[in-house]
N, C-alpha and C positions, 0 to 999 in steps of 0.2 A: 671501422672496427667491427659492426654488427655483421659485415659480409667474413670476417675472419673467425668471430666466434661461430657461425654458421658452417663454415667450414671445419672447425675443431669438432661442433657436437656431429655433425657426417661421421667423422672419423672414428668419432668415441664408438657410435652406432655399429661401423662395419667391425672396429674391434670386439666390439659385448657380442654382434651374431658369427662373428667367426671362432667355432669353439676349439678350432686347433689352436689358436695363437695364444685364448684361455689361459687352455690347459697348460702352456709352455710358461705363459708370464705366471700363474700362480702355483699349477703343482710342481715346480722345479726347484723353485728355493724349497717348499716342505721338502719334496726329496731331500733333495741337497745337504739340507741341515739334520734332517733325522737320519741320513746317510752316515754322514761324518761324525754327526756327534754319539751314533750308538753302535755303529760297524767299523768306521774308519778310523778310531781313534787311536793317539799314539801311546796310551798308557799302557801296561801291564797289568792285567790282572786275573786273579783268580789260576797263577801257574802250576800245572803239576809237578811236586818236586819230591826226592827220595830221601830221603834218614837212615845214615849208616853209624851207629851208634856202639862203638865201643864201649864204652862207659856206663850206661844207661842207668846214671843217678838223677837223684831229683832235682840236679840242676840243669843237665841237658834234658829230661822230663820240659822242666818249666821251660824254656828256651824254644821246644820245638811246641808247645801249645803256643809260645805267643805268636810262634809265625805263621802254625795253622791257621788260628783266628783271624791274622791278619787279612785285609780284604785282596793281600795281592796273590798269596799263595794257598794252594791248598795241598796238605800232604796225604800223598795217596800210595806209598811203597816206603817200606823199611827193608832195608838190605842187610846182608848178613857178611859179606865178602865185600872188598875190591876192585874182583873177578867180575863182579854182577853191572859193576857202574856201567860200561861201554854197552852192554847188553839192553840196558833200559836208555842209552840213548840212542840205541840203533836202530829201537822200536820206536823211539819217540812218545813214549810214555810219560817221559820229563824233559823239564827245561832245566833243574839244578839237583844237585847232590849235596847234602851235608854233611862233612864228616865229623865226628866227635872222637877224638881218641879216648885212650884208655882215665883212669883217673880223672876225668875232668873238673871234675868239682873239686875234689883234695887239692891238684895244682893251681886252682885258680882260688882259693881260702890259704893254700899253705905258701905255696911258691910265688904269688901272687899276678902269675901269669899263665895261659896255655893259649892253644891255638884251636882252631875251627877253619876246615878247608874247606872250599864251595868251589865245586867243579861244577861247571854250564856247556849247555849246549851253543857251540859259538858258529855253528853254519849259520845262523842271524846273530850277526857280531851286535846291534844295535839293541835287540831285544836280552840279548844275554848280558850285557853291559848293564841295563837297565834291573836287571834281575839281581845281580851280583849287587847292585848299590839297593838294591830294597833292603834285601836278607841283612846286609853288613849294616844299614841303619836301622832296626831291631836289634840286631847285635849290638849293636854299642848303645840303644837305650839302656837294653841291661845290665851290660857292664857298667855303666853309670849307676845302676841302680844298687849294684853291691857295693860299687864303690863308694858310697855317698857318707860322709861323716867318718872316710879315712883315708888320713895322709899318706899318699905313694910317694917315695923318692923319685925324682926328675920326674915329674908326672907331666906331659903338657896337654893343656884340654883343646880341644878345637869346639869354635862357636859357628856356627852357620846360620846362614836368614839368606830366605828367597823374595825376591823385594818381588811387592806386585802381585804374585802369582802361589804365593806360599804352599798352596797345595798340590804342585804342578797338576794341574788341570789342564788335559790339552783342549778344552774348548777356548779357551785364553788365546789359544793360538789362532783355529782353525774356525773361529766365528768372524772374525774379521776378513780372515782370508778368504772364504766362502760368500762371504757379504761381495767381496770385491771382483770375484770371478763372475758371478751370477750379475749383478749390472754391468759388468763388461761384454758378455755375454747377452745378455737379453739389449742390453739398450741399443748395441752397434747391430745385432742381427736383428732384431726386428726390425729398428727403423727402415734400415736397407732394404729388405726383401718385401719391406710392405709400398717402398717407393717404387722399385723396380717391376713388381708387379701391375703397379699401373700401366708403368712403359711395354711391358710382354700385353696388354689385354686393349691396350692403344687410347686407354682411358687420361692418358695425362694428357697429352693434345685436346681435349675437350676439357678439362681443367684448368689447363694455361692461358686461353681465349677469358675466362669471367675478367671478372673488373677489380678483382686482385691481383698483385701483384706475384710475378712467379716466384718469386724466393718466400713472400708469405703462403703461397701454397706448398711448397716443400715446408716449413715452419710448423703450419699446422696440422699437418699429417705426423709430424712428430710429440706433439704437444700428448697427448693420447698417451703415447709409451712412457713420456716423463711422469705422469700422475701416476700412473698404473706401475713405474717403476720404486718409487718415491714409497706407495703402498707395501709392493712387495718390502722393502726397508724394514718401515713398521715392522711388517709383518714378519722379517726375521728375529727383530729384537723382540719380539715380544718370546719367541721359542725362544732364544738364547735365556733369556730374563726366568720366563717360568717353567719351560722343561728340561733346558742344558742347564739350569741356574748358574747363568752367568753372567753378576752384577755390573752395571755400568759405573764404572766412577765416576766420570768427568763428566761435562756437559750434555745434556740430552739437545738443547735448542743446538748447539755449535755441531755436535755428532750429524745433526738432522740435516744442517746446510751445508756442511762440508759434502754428504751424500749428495745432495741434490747437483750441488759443483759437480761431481764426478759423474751423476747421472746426465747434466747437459753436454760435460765433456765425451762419454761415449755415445750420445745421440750426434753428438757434431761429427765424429768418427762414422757414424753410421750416415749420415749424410755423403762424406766425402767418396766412400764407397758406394753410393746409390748412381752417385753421378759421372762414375768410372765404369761400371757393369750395365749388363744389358739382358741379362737374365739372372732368375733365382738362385738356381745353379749356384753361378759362380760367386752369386753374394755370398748363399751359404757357405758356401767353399770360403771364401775370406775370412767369414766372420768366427765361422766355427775353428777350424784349421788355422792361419794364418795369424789370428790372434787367437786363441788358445794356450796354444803351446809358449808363445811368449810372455802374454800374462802369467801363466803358472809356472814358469822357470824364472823371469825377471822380477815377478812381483817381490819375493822374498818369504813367500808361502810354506813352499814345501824346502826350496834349496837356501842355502843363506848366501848371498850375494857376494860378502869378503871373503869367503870361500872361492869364488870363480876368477878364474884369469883375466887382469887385468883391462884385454879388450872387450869381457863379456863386460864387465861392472861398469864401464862406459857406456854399453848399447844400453843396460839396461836405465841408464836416465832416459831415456825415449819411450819407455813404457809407461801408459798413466797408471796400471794399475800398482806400481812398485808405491808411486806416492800418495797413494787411497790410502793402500794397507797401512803405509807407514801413518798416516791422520788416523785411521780406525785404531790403530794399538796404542799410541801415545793419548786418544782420548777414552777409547771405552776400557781396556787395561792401566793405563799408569794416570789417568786424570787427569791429565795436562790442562792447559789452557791456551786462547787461543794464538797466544803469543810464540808458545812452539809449536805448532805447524806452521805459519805462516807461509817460512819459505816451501814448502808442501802446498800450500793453498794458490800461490802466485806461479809457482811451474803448474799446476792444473787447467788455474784461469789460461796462463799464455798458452797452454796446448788447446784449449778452447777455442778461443780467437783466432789461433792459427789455423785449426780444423774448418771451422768455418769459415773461413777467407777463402781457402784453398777452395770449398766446398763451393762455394757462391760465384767465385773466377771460374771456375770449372765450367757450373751451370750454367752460367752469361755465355759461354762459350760455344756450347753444347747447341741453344739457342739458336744462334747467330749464327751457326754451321746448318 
């Protein structure tokens, strides 16, 4: 064991004086998470929207103060026409239009009803969607609010709760996501290219000779990225925690070793590709490329899985990172415990073992050839 720890602290050494690999293992998740959580986010806010106010009593007065103030919109054009609406979204000046007809207050005290149009800019069907549901929930606070302590005939109220996430915060989303891509990512592409590197400089062949064993010498060239992986974690929750303030519910110890599972699972991954390549190139090429695109389409990150055709939601059980993501949000959003994940925890371990099975046949092979 002394000749194995000796090889580990080698390793630690060449990764602390190589300051590209650094910069990769620790400025990428800051990127990453101050990326997404302050430019790529999926909320709405702060829209510019227009006021065409027929009416222009002090209840459409109050009405459009509350959605100025609100933090989604801001109103910045009062219309006078119709005619003007297509005009201010052709400039893109605004994402919505409000319209107040004539009398609005009288009809809504006398007749005890009117209406309120909200025309949107729908060339972004997704974000317009999102607009129209902000505006109409202000609107119906208030309408509540006059309503309150009087009986409407057939009146039916609707109740809503958003479990979990109640403020829809898209960091709920896109913290766990970004946790899962970024050790997918770092753990399979470093280990690779830092193994393969040896093979390109002919330094493993004087590696393989010590009186270690060859599979503990691939071992502890990984060992290095596991800690340094492990750190990064940390070091996302702590952003998510104090700058996205995005509380953890559930376990912090369970959260920590569910990571580390996934973190030996994509070093075993990164293994299996060190011993299939034969330059950096093409590791990178694998690691970046080849798993990329399938962690961020299978994971269930950005696209939702039972949305995809039947043969895709099959491939993607063969992606580890579908069952990270899915462990990260049932623990640090909805507080689970460790009794639901499980089955999430035993397809991770089996893709483990499998990776490095394959990895370690491969290498006996490689050998012997």
């Amino acid at each position: 064991m002394k000749v194995f720890f000796a090889f580990v602290k080698k390793e630690f050494w060449h990764v602390i004086r190589d300051k590209r690999s650094l910069i990769i293992l620790i400025g990428l998740p800051i990127v990453m998470m101050l990326l997404f959580g302050f430019a790529l986010t999926s909320e709405v806010k702060n829209s510019n929207i227009a006021i065409l106010d027929f009416s222009k009593d002090p209840a459409t007065k109050t009405l459009v103060d509350r959605i100025d103030q609100s933090q989604y919109f801001t109103v910045n054009k009062y219309l006078n026409s119709e005619k003007e609406i297509e005009g201010v979204f052709r400039k893109g000046e605004v994402r919505l239009v409000l319209i107040f007809p004539q009398n609005f207050e009288n009809d809504l005290s006398k007749d005890k009803k009117t209406q309120v149009r909200l025309v949107a800019d729908a060339s972004d069907p997704n974000t317009a969607n999102i607009t129209i549901n902000y505006a109409s929930a202000i609107i119906r606070d208030y309408q509540n609010e006059v309503n309150e302590n009087k009986m409407l005939p057939y009146a039916i109220e609707m109740e809503t709760r958003m479990l979990y996430n109640p403020q829809l915060k898209s960091s709920y989303n896109f913290v766990p996501g970004v946790m899962t891509l970024i050790m997918m990512l770092l753990g399979a592409m470093m280990t690779s290219v830092s193994i393969v590197k040896e093979k390109e400089m002919g330094t493993m062949e004087i590696l393989l000779v010590s009186p270690m064993k060859p599979i503990m010498v691939l071992i502890s060239k990984a060992v290095p990225y596991m800690v340094l992986c492990f750190l990064d974690i940390i070091l996302i929750l702590l952003m998510a925690v104090y700058i996205l303030d995005m509380p953890i519910q559930g376990s912090l110890v369970l959260l920590l070793a569910e990571s580390l599972l996934f973190i030996i699972t994509t070093l075993s991954l990164g293994l299996l590709i060190s011993v299939n390549v034969n330059s950096q190139q093409v590791a990178m090429f694998i690691s970046l490329v080849a798993l990329l695109m399938p962690s961020l389409i299978f994971s269930g990150f950005m696209f939702p899985i039972e949305n995809m055709p039947l043969p895709l939601q099959v491939m993607s059980n063969l992606i580890p990172t579908k069952w990270y993501y899915s462990i990260m949000k049932a623990i640090m959003v909805k507080g689970l415990s460790f009794e639901f994940v499980l089955k999430q925890t035993l397809i991770l371990a089996g893709m483990t073992v499998f990776f490095l099975s394959i990895a370690i046949k491969k290498f006996k092979i490689n050998l012997e050839a």
